[in-house]
C-alpha positions in Angstrom: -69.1 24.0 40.4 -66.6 24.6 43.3 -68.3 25.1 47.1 -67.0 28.8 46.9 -68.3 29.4 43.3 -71.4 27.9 44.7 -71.1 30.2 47.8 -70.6 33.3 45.9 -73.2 32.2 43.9 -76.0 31.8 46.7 -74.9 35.0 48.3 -75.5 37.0 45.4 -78.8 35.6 45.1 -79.5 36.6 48.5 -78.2 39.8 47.9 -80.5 40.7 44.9 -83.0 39.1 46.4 -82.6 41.7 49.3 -83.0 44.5 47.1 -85.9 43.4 45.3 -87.6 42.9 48.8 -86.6 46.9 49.5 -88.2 48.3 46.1 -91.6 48.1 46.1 -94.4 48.7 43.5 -97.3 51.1 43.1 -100.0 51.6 40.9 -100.5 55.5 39.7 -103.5 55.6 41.4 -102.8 54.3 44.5 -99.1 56.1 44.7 -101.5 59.9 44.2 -103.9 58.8 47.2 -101.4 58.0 49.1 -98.5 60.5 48.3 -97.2 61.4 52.0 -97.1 57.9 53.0 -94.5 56.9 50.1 -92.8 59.8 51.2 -92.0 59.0 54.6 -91.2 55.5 53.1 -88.9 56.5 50.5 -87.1 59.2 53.8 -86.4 55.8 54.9 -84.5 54.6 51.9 -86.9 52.6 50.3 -87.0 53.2 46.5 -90.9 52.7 45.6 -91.7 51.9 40.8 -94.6 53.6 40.4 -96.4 52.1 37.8 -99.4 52.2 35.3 -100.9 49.2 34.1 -98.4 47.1 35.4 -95.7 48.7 33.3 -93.1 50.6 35.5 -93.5 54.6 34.8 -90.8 56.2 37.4 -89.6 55.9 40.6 -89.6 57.4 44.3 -86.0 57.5 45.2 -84.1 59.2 48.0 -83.0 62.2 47.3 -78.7 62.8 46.8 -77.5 66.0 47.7 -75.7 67.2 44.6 -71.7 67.7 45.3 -69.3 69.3 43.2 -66.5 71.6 42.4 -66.7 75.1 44.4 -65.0 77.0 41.7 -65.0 80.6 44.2 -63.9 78.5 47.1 -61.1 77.7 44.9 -60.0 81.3 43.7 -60.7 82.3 47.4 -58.2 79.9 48.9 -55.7 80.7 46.0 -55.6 84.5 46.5 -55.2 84.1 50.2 -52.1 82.3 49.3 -51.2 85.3 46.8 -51.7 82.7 44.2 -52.5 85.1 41.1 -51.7 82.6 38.3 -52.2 78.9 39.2 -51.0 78.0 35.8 -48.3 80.2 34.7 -47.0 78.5 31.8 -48.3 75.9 29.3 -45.6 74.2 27.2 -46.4 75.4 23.2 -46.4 71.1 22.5 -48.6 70.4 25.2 -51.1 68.9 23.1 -49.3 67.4 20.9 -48.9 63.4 20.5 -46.6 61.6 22.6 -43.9 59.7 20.8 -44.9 55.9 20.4 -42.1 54.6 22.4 -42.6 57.0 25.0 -43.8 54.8 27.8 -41.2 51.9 27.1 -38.2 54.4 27.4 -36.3 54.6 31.1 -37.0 58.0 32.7 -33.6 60.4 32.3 
């Protein structure tokens, strides 16, 4: 094995061995006694298995604020623009299958 291979290698290691150190585990019992505790841990980032008999159940994890497409932002911003019809015309072959040679011809 080549010294970088072997370098990579180790730093990985340390690397998941960092993230096991972060998760921590909780019996079911103990995780409902002590509910607001995990709570301020998990606030901190750390994602906590809850678990029953030993056997992982769920987890405590951060929570992500959800993102996504604002679809009346959109129409808002296009009819300020006096954008009525952002798609005006769709070709009738649209959808139909490319020719096989179509990537390997030069563009006209």
């Amino acid at each position: 094995m080549l010294k970088s291979e072997f370098s990579g290698l180790t730093m990985w290691l340390h690397v998941a061995t960092l993230a096991r150190a972060i998760m921590k585990s909780v019996s079911i019992r103990d995780a409902k006694n002590r509910l607001t505790e995990l709570a301020r841990e998990v606030e901190e980032g750390e994602t906590i298995v809850v678990t029953r008999s030993g056997r992982p159940i769920f987890d405590l994890v951060p929570h992500k604020k959800q993102g996504g497409l604002n679809l009346a932002a959109g129409k808002t911003y296009l009819r300020s623009k006096g954008i009525k019809n952002p798609v005006p015309y769709i070709a009738e072959d649209f959808d139909e299958a490319l020719p096989e040679d179509f990537l390997l011809r030069r563009l006209s």
